[in-house]
C-alpha positions as CSV (number, residue, x, y, z in Angstrom):
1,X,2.3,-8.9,-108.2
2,X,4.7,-11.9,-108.7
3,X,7.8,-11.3,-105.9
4,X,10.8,-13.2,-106.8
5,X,12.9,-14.4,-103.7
6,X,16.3,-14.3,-105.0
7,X,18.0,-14.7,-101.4
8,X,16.9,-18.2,-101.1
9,X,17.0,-19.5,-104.8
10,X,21.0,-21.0,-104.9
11,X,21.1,-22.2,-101.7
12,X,22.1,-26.4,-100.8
13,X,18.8,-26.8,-99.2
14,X,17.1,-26.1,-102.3
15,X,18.6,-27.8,-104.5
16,X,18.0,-31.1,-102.6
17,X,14.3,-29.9,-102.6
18,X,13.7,-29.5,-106.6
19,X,16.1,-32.4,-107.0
20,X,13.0,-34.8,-106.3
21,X,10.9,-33.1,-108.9
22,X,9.4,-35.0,-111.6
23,X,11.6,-34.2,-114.7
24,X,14.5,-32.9,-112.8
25,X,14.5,-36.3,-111.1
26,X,17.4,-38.3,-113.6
27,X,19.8,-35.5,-112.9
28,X,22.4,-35.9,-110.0
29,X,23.2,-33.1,-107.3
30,X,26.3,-32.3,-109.1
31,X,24.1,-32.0,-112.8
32,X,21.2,-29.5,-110.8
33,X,24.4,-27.4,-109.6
34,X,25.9,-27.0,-112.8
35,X,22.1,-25.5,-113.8
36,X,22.5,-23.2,-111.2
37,X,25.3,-21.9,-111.0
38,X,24.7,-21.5,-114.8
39,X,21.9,-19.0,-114.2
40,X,23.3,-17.7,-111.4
41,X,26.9,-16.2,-113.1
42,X,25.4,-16.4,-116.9
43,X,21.5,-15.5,-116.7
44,X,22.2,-13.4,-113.6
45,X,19.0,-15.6,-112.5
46,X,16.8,-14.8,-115.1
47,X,16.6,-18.7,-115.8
48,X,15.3,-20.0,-112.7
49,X,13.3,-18.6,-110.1
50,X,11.8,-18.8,-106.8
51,X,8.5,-16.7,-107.0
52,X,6.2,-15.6,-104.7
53,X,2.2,-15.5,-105.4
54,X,-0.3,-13.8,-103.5
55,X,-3.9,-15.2,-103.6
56,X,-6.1,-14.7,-107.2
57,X,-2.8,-13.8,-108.5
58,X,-2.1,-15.4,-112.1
59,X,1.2,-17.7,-112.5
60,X,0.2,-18.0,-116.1
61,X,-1.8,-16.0,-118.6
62,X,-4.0,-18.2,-121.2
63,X,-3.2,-16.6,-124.8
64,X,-0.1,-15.5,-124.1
65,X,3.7,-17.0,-124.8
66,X,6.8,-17.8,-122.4
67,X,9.1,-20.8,-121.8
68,X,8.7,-21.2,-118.2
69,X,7.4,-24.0,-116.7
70,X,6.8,-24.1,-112.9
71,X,6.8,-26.7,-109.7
72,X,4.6,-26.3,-106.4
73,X,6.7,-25.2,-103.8
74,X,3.8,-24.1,-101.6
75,X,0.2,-23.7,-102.6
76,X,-2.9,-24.1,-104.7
77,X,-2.9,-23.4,-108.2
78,X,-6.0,-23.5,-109.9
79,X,-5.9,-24.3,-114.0
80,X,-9.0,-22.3,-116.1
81,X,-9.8,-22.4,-119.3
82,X,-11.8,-19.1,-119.8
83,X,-14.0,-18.9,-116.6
84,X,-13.8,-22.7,-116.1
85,X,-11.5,-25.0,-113.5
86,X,-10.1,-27.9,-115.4
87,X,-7.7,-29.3,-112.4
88,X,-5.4,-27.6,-109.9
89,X,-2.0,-29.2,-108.7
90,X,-1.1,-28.6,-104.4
91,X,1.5,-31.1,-104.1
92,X,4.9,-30.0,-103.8
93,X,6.8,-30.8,-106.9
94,X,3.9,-30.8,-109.0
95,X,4.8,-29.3,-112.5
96,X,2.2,-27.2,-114.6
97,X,3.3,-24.7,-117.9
98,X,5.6,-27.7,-119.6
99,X,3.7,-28.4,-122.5
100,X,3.5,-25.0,-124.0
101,X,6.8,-23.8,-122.7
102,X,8.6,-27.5,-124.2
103,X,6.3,-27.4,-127.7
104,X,6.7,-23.0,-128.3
105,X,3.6,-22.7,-128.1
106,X,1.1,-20.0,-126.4
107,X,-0.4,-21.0,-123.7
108,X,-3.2,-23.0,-123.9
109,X,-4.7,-21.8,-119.9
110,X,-4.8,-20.0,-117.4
111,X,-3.1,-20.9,-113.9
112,X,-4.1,-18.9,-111.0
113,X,-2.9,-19.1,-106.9
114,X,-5.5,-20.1,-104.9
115,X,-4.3,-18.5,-102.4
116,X,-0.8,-17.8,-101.1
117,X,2.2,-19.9,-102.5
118,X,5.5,-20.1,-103.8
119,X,6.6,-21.7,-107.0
120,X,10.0,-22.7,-108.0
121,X,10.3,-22.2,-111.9
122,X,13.0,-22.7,-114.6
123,X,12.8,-21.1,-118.5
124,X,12.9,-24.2,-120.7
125,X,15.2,-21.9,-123.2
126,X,18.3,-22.6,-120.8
127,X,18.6,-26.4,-122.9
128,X,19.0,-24.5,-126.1
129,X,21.9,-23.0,-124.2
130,X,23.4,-25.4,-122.3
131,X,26.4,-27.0,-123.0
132,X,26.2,-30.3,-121.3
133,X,24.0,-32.7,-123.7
134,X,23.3,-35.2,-120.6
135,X,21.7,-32.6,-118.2
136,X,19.7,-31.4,-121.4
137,X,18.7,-35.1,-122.4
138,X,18.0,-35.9,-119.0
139,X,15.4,-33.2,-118.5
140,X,14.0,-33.4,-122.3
141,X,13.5,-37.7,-121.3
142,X,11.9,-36.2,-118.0
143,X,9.3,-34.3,-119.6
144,X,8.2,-36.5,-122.0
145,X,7.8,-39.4,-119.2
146,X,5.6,-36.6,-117.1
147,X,3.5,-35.8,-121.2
148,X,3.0,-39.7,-121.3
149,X,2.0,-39.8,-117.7
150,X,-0.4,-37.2,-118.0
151,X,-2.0,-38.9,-121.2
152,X,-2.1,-41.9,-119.6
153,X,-4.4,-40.0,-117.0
154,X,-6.0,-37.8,-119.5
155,X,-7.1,-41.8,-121.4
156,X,-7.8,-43.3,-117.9
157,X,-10.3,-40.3,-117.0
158,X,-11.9,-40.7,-120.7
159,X,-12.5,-44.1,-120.4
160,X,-14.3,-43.4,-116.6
161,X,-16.6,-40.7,-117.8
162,X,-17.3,-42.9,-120.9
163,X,-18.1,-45.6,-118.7
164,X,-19.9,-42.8,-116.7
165,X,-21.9,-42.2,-119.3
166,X,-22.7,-45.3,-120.2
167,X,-23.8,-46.5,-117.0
168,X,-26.5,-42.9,-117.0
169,X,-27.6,-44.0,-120.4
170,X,-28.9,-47.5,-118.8
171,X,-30.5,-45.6,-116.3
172,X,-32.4,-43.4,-118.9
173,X,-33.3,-46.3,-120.8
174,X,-34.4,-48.4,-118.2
175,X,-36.4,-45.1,-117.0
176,X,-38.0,-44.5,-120.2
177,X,-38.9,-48.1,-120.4
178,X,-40.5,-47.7,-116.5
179,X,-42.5,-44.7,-117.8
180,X,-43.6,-46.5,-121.2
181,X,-45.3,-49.3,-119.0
182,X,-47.3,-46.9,-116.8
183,X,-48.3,-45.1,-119.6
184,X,-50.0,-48.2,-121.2
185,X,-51.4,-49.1,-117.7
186,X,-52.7,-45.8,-117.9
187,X,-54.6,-46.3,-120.9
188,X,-55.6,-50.0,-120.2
189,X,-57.4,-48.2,-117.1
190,X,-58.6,-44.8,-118.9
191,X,-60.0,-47.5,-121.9
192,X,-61.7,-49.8,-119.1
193,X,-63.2,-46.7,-117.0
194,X,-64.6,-45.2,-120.7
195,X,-66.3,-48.5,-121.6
196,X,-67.9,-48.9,-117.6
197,X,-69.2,-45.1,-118.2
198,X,-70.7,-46.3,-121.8
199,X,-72.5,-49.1,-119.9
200,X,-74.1,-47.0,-117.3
């Protein structure tokens, strides 16, 4: 079960850390603070996190609906889509759950800890609710440069496996075309050796 670290989550140290994240990147110390201490005395922090993961334990449940989005702290965390791995993120600051949580959506896989791990996480709800329209721009602008990122990677890995693909194709051909020629050799031999039996 999930254990939520709540003595370490407002601390200084911290918020330097998740201030290098991808999408919280734009905002300044004083911007991440205001976040803070706006779950910490509004939310009672129920709007960011600092969880705690055990290993096999899911971070995120395919099918089901939540607006949190989550960044490596520590860890492995494998993505599935029913029984399959699509990718896994194990750098710290890596960011997995945005798309769902930013489009209210279900989600769309399951994430899983590999093995132990920690995961700083924020629900995406809090920019309906804050009052400060830069630190709420700022993060939108963040996660739409990390959704063209990843299509940029999604198109780059396409056009590899096409390429891929491709490439296996030749191969087949140019096998196929190998094993055409030995067949006619065959017969060209089998046709010979028939007509030397006819002639004994």
């Amino acid at each position: 079960m999930p254990v939520e670290i709540q003595s370490e989550l407002f601390k200084q140290k911290t918020i330097e850390l998740i201030h290098k994240f991808k999408i919280l990147r734009d905002l300044s110390m004083d911007e991440l603070a205001i976040i803070m201490e706006t779950a910490k005395n509004k939310y009672k922090s129920n709007i960011v996190k600092l969880i705690q993961y055990e290993p096999g334990e899911a971070v995120i449940h395919e099918g089901e609906y939540d607006s949190w989005i989550f960044w490596v702290l520590r860890g492995t965390y494998l993505v599935k889509k029913g029984d399959v791995v699509i990718t896994g993120f194990d750098t710290p600051g890596d960011v997995f759950g945005e798309m769902s949580a930013l489009e209210v959506d279900t989600r769309s896989a399951t994430v899983i800890s590999e093995g132990a791990g920690v995961c700083f996480s924020m629900d995406l709800s809090i920019l309906n609710n804050l009052k400060n329209d830069t630190i709420r721009l700022k993060i939108q602008n963040g996660i739409q440069r990390l959704k063209s990122e990843r299509l940029t990677l999604t198109t780059e890995k396409l056009v590899a496996q096409k390429q891929k693909i491709a490439e296996q194709q030749k191969e087949i051909l140019q096998e196929k075309k190998y094993l055409e020629e030995k067949r006619r050799e065959l017969e060209k031999r089998e046709k010979a050796l028939a007509e030397k039996e006819k002639k004994t």
